[in-house]
C-alpha positions in Angstrom: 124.5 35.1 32.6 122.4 35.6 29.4 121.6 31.7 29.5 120.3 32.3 33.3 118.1 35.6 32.6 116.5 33.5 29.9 115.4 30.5 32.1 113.4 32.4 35.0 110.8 33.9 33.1 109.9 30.8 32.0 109.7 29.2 35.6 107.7 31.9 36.2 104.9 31.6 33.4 105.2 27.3 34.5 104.6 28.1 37.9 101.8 30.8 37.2 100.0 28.3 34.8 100.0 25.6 37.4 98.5 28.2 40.0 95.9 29.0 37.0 94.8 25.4 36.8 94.7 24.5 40.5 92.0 27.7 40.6 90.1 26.5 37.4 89.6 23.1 38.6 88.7 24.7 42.5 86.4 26.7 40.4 85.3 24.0 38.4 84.7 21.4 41.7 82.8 24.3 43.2 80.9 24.5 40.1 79.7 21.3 40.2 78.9 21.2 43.5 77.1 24.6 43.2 75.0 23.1 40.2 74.2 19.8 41.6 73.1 21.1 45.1 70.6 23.4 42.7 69.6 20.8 40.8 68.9 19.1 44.4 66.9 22.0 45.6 64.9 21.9 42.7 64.3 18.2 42.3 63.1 18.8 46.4 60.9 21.9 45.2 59.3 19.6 42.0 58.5 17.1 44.1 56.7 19.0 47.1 54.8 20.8 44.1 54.1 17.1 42.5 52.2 16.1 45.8 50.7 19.4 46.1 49.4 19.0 42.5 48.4 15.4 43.0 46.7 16.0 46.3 44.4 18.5 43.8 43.9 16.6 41.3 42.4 14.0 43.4 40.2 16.7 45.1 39.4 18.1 41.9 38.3 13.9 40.8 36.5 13.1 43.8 34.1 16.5 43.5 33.6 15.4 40.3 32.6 11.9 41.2 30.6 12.9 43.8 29.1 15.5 41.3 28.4 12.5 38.9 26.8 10.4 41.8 24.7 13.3 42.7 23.6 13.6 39.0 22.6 9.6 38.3 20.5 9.9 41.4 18.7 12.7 40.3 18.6 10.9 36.9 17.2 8.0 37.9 14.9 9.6 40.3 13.3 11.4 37.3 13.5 8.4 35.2 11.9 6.6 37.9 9.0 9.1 38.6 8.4 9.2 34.6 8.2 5.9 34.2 5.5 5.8 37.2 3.8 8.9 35.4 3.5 7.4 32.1 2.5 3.9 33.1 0.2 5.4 35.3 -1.2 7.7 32.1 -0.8 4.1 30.1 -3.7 2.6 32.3 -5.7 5.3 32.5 -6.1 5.3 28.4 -6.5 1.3 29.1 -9.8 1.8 30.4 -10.9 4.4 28.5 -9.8 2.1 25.5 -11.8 -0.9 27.2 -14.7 1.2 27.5 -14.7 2.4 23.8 -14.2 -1.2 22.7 -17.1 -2.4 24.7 -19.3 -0.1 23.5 -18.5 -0.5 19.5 -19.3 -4.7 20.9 -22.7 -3.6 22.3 -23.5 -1.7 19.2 -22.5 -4.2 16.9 -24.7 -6.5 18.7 -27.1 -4.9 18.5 -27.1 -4.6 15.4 -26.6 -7.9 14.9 -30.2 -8.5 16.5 -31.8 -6.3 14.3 -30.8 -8.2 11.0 -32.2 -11.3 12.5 -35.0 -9.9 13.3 -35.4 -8.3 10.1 -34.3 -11.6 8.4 -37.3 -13.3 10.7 -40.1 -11.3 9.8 -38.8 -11.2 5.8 -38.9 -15.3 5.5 -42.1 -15.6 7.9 -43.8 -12.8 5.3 -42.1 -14.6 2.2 -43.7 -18.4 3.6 -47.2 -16.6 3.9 -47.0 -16.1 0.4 -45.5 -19.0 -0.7 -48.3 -21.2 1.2 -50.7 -19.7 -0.4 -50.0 -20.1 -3.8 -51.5 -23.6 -5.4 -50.1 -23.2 -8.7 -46.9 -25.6 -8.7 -45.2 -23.7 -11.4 -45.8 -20.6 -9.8 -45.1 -22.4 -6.6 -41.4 -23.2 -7.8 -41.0 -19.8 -9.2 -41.7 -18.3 -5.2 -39.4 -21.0 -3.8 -36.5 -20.1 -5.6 -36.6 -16.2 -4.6 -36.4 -17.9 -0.6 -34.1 -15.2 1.0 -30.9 -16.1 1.8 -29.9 -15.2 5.3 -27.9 -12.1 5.9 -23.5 -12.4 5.7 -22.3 -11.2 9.2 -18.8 -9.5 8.7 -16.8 -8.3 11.4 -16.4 -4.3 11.3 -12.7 -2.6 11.5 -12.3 -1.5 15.5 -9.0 -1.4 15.4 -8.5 2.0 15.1 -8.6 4.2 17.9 -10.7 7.4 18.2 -8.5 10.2 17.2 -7.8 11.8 20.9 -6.9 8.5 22.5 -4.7 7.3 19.7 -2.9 10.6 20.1 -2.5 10.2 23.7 -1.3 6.9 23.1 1.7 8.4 20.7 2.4 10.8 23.7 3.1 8.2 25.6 4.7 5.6 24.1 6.9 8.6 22.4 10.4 7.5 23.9 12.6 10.4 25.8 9.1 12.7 25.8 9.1 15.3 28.8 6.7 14.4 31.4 3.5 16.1 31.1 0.1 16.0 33.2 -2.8 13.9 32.0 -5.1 15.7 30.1 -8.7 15.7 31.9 -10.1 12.3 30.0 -12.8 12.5 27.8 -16.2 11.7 29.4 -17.3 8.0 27.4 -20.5 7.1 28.6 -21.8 8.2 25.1 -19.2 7.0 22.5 -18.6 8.8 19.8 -21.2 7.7 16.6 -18.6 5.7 14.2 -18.5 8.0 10.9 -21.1 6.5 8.4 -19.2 4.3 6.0 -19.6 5.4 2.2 -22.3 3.8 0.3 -20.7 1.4 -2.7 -22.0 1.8 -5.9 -24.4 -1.0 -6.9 -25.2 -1.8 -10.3 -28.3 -4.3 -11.2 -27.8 -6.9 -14.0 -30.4 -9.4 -15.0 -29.2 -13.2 -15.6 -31.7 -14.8 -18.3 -30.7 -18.6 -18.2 -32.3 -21.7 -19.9 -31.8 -25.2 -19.3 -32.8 -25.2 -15.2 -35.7 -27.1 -14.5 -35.8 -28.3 -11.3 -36.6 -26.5 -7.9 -34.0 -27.6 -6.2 -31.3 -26.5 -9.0 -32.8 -23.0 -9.1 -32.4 -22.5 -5.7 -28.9 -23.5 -5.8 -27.7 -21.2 -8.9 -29.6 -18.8 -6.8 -27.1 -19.6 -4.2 -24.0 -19.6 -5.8 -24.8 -16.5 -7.5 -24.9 -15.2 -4.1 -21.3 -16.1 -3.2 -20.5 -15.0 -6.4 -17.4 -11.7 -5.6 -18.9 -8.6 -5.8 -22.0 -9.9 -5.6 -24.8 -8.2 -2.8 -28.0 -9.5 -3.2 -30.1 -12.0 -5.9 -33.8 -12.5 -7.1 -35.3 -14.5 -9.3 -38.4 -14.8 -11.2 -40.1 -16.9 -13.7 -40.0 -16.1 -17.6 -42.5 -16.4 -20.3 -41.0 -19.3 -22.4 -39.7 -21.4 -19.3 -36.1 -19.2 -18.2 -35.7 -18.2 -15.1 -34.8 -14.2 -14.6 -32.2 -13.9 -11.7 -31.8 -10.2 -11.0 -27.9 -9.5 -9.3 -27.2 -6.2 -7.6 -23.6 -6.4 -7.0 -20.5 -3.9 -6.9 -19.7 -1.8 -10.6 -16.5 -3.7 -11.0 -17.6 -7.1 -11.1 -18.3 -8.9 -14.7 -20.7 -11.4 -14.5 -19.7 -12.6 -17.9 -16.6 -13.6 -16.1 -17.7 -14.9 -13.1 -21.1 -17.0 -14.3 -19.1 -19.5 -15.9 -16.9 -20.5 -13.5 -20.3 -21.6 -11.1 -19.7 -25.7 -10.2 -22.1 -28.1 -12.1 -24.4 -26.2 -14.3 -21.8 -25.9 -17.4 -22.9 -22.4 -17.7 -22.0 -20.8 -20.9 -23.0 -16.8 -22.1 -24.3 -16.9 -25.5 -25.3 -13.0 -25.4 -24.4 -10.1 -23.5 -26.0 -6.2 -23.6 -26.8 -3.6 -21.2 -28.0 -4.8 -18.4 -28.4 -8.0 -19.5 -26.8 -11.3 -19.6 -28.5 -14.1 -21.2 -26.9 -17.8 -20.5 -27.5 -21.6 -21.1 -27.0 -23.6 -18.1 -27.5 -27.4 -17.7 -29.6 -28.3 -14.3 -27.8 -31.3 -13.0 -30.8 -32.5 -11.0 -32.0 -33.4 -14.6 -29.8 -36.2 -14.7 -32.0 -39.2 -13.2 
């Protein structure tokens, strides 16, 4: 009886655990279930908002493209209407530049003209005096101060004027705003070029024996000349048979330096003071 009373109790608690786990693992199933058909409902709800999402994104990129499109055409359309502007600006200086240009030709010509007619009338007055004198040594003396005929150097113009070189730079000035033309500067009367500084010329006197004939004064004459530095050359007969070239050329140039170095004559300075320059020479026409 004892042995019995002892047994059911634990029947009991065996049969009460199995109930216990059938309804855990009911629980458990429905659980899962419960879980995954969330899950489901939310993977469903993601992607509906994922399309929704995408679908604005791509609205959002095409206004944006459409923005950018709208913005190059309006670039280019300024770009385009600049460039038009400024090459139109460009070829309105053109002329004005031509003009300018054409008139700093005309006035160099024209000057130009005027030394040769200057140069005329100063050899036609030199051979009037020169064919008038019968003396021979005199006569040799005259022909070696013949003038020599005026150096034509081409002026600087390539410089603009200050207001059209400016204009240029506004121009040319790359990513520069567009601006109006300024009203262009009337150029029928150019403006006078500034007058160029005066150099400073000094006048040394060239005492050389040893020349003799015409032909070998005139060349040292000559070569003085072309001599650097070097602006203009007389020459007179001295007492005792020398010949007196006076040289007006630039305050840096040494004619002790340069004298020596003429082709032909040997030239050699045997005394120097102010102003002065006295030098042996040999005349090369001497040797026949």
């Amino acid at each position: 009886m004892n042995e019995t009373a002892a047994r059911h109790p634990n029947r009991f608690l065996a049969d009460l655990t199995q109930a216990m786990r059938s309804t855990a693992e009911t629980a458990r199933l429905a659980t899962m279930e419960q879980c995954q058909q969330d899950a489901k409902a939310y993977t469903e709800k993601l992607h509906a908002r994922t399309d929704d999402e995408a679908a604005s994104l791509r609205k959002a990129a095409e206004a944006d493209v459409s923005a950018i499109r709208d913005w190059s055409k309006a670039e280019m359309e300024r770009i385009r209407v600049e460039t038009e502007q400024r090459i139109s600006r460009r070829r309105e200086l053109l002329e004005q530049e031509l003009q300018e240009y054409n008139s700093a030709i005309e006035l160099e010509i024209e000057r130009v003209q005027k030394r040769v007619t200057a140069f005329e009338q100063e050899v036609g007055s030199f051979f009037e005096s020169l064919n008038q004198e019968a003396d021979p040594t005199m006569f040799a003396s005259m022909a070696a101060q013949m003038p020599d005929p005026p150096a034509f150097e081409e002026s600087d113009r390539s410089s603009l004027a200050p207001d059209l070189r400016a204009r240029r730079e506004q121009i040319m000035r790359s990513g520069s705003e567009p601006t109006p033309a300024p009203e262009p500067v009337a150029a029928a009367e150019p403006a006078p070029a500034p007058a160029p500084r005066a150099p400073v010329i000094e006048s040394t006197q060239v005492v050389v024996v040893g020349l003799v004939s015409v032909a070998s004064i005139a060349t040292f004459k000559r070569q003085l000349g072309r001599l650097p530095g070097v602006k203009n050359v007389g020459v007179s007969s001295g007492p005792d048979g020398e010949f007196i070239f006076t040289v007006g050329h630039g305050s840096d140039t040494s004619l002790s330096n340069l004298v020596p170095t003429l082709p032909n004559f040997q030239a050699r300075v045997v005394n120097e003071r102010d102003g002065v320059l006295n030098v042996s020479a040999h005349d090369p026409e001497a040797e026949g």
